[in-house]
C-alpha positions as a Markdown table, in Angstrom:
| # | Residue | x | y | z |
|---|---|---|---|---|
| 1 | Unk | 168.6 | 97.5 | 144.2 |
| 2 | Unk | 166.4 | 96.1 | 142.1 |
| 3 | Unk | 164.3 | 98.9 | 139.3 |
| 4 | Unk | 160.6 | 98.6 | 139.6 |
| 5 | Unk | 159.0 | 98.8 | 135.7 |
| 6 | Unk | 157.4 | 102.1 | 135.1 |
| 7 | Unk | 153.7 | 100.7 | 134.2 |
| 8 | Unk | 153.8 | 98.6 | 137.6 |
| 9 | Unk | 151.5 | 99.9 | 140.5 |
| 10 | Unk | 152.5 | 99.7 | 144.4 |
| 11 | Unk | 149.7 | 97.7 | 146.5 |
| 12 | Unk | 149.9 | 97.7 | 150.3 |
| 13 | Unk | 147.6 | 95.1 | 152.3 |
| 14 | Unk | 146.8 | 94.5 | 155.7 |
| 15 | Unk | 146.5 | 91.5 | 156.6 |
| 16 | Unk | 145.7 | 89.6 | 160.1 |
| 17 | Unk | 149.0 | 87.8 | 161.2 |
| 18 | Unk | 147.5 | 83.9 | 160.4 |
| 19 | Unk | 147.1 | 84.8 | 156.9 |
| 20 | Unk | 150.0 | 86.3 | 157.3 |
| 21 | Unk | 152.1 | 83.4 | 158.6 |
| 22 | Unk | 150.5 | 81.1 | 156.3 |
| 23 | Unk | 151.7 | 83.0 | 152.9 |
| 24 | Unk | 155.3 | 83.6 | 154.6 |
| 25 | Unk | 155.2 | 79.2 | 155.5 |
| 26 | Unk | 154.0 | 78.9 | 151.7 |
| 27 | Unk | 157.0 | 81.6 | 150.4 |
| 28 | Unk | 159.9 | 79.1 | 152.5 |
| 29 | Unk | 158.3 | 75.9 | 151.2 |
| 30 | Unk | 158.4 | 77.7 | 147.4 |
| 31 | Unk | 161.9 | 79.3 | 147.9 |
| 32 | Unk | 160.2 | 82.9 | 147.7 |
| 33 | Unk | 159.5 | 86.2 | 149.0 |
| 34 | Unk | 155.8 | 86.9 | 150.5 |
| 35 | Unk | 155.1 | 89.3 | 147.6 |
| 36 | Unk | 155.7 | 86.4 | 144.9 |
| 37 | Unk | 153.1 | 84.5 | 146.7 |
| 38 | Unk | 150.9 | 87.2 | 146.4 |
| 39 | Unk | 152.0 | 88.0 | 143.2 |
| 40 | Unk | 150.8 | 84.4 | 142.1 |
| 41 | Unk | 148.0 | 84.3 | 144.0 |
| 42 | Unk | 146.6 | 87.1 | 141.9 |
| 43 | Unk | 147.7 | 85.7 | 138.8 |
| 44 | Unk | 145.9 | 82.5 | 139.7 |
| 45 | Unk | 142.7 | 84.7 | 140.0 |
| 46 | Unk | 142.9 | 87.0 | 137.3 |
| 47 | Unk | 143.3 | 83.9 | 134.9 |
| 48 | Unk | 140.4 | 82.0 | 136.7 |
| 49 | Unk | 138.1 | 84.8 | 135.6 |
| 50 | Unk | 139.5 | 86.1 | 132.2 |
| 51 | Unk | 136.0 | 85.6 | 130.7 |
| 52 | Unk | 135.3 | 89.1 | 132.5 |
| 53 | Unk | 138.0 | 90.9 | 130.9 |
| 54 | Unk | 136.5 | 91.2 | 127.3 |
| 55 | Unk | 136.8 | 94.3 | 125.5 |
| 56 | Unk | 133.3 | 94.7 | 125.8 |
| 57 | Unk | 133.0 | 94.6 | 129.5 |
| 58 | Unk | 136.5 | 96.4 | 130.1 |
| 59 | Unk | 134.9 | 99.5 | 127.9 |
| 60 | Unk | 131.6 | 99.5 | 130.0 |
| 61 | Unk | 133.5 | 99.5 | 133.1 |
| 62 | Unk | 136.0 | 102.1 | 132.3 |
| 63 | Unk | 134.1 | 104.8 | 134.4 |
| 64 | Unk | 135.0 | 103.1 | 137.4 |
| 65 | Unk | 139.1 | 103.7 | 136.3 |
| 66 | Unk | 141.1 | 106.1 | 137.5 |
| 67 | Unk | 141.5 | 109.1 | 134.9 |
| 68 | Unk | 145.5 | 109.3 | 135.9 |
């Protein structure tokens, strides 16, 4: 069994069975699992929108993070 990294964060979604079935048609067309499709999928986004992740904005936000 595979040993998750010790900074990495568990994330449960519920999603309605089309979307469903259409991330589980794109994870057999990619040779994947569901969760790497996901996985990617966030990546894709986070890296769309990096220009909101400056230090700047990051520090104003932090209020909004967890303290734990």
């Amino acid at each position: 069994m595979k040993k998750r990294v010790p900074n990495d964060k568990m994330l449960t979604l519920r999603l309605p069975e089309s979307i469903y079935a259409k991330l589980d048609y794109l994870a057999d067309q990619n040779w994947c699992s569901v969760s790497a499709v996901i996985r990617n999928g966030i990546r894709k986004e986070l890296n769309a929108n990096e220009e909101l992740f400056t230090d700047e904005y990051m520090k104003s936000q932090q209020h909004h993070m967890p303290a734990y």
